[in-house]
C-alpha positions as CSV (number, residue, x, y, z in Angstrom):
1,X,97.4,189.1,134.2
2,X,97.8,189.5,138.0
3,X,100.9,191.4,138.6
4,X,102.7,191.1,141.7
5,X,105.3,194.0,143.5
6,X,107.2,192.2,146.2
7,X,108.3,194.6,148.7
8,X,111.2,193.1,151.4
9,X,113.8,193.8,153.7
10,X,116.1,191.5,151.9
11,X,116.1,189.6,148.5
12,X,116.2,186.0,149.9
13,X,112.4,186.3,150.9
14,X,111.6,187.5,147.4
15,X,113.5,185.8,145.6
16,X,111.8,182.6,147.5
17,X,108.3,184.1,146.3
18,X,109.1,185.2,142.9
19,X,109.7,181.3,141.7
20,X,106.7,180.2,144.0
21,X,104.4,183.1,141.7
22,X,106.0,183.0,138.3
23,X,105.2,179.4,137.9
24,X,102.0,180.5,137.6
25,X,100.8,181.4,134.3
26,X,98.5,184.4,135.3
27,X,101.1,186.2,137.5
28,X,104.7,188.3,136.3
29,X,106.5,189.3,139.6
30,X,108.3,192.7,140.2
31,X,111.1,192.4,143.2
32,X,111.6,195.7,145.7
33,X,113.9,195.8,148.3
34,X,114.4,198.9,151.0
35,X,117.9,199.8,151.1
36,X,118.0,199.5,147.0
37,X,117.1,202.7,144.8
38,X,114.3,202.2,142.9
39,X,114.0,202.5,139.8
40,X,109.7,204.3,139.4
41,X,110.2,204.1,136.0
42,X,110.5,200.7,135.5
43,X,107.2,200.3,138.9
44,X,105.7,202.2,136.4
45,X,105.8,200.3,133.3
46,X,105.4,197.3,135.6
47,X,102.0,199.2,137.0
48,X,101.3,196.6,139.6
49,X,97.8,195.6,140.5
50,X,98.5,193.6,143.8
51,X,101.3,194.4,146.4
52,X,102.5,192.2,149.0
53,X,104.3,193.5,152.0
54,X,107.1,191.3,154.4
55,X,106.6,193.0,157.6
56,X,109.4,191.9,159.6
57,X,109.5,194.1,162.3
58,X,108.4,198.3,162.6
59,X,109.8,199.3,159.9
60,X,109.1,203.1,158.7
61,X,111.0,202.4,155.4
62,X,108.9,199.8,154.2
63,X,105.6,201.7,155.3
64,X,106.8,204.9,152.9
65,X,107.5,202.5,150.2
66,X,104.0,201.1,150.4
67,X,102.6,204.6,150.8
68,X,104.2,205.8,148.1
69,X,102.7,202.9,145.5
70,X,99.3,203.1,146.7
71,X,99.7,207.0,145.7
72,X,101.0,206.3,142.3
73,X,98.5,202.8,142.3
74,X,95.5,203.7,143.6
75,X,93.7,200.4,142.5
76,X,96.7,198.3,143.6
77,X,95.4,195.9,146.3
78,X,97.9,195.0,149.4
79,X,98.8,192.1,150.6
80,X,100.7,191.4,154.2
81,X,102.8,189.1,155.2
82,X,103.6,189.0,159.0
83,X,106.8,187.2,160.4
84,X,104.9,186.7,163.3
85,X,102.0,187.0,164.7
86,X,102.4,190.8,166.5
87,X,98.7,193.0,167.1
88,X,101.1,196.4,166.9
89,X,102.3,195.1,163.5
90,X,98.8,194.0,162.1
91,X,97.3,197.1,163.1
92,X,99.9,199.3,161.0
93,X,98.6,196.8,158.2
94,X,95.3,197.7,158.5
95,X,95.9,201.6,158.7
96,X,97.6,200.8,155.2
97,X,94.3,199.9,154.3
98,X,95.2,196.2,153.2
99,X,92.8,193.7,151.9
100,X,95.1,190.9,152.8
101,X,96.9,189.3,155.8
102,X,98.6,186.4,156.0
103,X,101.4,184.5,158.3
104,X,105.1,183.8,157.0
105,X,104.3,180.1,157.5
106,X,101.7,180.3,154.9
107,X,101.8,177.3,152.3
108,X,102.5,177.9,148.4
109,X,98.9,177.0,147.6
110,X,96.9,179.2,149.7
111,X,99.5,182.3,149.0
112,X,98.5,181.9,145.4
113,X,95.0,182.0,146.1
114,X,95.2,184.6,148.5
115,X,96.5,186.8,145.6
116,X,94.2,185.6,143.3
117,X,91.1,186.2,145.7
118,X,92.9,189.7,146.6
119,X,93.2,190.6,142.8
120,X,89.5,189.8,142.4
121,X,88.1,192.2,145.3
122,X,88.1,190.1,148.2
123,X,89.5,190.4,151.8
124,X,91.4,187.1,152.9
125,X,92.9,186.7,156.4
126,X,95.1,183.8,157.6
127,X,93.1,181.4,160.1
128,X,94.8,183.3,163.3
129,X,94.7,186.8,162.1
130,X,91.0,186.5,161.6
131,X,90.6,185.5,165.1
132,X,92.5,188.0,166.5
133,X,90.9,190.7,164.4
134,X,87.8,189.8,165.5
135,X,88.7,190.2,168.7
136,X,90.8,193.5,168.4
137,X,87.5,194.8,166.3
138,X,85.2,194.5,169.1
139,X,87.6,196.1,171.4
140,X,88.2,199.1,169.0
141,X,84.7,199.5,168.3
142,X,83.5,199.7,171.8
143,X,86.4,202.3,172.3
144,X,85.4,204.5,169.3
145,X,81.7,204.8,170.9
146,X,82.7,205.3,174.3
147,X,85.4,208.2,172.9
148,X,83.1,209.7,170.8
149,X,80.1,209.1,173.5
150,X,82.2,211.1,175.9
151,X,82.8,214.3,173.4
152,X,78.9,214.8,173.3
153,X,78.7,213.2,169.7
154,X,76.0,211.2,169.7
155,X,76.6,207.6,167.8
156,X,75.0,204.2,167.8
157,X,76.5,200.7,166.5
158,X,75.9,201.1,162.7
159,X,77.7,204.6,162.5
160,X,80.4,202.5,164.4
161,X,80.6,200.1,161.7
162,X,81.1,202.9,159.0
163,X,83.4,205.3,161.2
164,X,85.5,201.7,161.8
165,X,86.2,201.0,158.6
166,X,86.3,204.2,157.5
167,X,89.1,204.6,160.1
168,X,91.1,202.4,158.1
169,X,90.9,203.4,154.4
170,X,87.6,201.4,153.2
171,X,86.2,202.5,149.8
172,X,82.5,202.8,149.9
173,X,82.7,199.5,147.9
174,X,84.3,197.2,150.2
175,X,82.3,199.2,153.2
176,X,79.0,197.7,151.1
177,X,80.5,194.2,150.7
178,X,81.9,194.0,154.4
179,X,78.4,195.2,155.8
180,X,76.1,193.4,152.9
181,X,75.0,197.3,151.9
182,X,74.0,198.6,148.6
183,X,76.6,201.5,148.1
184,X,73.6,204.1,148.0
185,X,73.0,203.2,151.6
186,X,76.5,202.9,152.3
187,X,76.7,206.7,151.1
188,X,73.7,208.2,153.0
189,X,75.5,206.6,156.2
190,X,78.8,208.0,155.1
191,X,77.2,211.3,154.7
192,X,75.3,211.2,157.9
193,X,78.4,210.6,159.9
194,X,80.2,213.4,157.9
195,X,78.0,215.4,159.3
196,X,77.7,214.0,163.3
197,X,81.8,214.4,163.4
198,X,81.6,217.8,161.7
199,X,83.9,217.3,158.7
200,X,83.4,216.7,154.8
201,X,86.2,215.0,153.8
202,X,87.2,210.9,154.5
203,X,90.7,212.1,155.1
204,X,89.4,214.5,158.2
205,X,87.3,211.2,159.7
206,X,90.7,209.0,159.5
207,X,92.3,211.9,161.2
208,X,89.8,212.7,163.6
209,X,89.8,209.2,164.4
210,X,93.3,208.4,165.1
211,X,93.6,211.4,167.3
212,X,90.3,210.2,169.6
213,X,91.8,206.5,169.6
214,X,95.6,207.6,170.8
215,X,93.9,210.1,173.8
216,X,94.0,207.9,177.2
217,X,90.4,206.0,177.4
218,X,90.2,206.4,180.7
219,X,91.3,209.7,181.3
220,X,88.8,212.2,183.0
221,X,87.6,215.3,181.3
């Protein structure tokens, strides 16, 4: 059973969702709106395996929500739901470490299996969002080197490709099924870059890593 949190800004959007999912026979739906108390105890009893996320506009509210369950869930996959197609917005998504991303005008059909290909391990992106990511990707990566490159640490393309998605919140698993690596060798590079950034824990490399992104690229030493 596929069990689905909705968190919203409003209840018209889940409401809208919660008759589009519960006519499926494989998925119960649990409705979450910000500016309502929450009740954990019944999240809990719920235990949800698959969240999705209207992103509306910047909305710190919603982020500590989601923060929050992936704490308490830490198998609970994330799906996003953009009300427009925004780079600022997808990138907050992807620094939530979500496995999904769609657009609002999404049909019924493809939500469904969206959540269903979610649920089962697998990263699904709405036609545009997968371009632009693409994009935005090669851009970031080229950044990370150069940053890094310019501290004296030395780093080639496939420790870019971990420290990326390390960056935002891969597990070693979906780092081996996004690169077609065996999670040993997925390891032994995790382990290597550990120890060209100079930390030992993943939560240091995120950290690391946001800070080096933010600092001005072209600023001089």
């Amino acid at each position: 059973m596929i069990k689905v949190v909705i968190i919203d800004e409003e209840k018209l959007f889940s409401n809208g969702l919660r008759i589009i999912l519960e006519a499926e026979k494989d998925m119960r739906v649990l409705e979450l709106v910000k500016n309502a108390e929450i009740n954990w105890q019944e999240v809990v009893a719920f235990s949800p395996n698959v969240m999705l996320l209207h992103v509306n506009k910047r909305d710190y509210t919603l982020l500590n929500i989601t923060r929050e369950l992936q704490t308490r869930f830490v198998d609970m996959k994330v799906v996003v739901i953009l009300a427009e197609m925004d780079m600022n917005r997808l990138r907050n998504a992807m620094l939530l470490g979500a496995q999904g991303y769609l657009l609002w005008d999404i049909n019924a059909h493809s939500l469904i299996e969206a959540i269903r290909n979610v649920y089962h391990g697998q990263f699904v992106f709405s036609e545009e969002i997968g371009r632009r990511i693409i994009s935005s990707t090669i851009d970031e990566k080229e950044k990370m080197k150069g940053k890094l490159l310019e501290k004296g640490i030395d780093v080639n393309w496939r420790d870019i490709d971990i420290l990326y998605l390390l960056y935002y919140h891969y597990k070693n698993n979906e780092i081996a099924n996004e690169l077609q690596l065996s999670e040993k060798t997925v390891r032994d590079y995790v382990s290597k870059v550990y120890k060209k950034l100079g930390v030992g824990k993943r939560q240091e490399v995120a950290h690391y890593l946001k800070k080096v992104m933010s600092e001005d690229f072209f600023a001089m030493k």
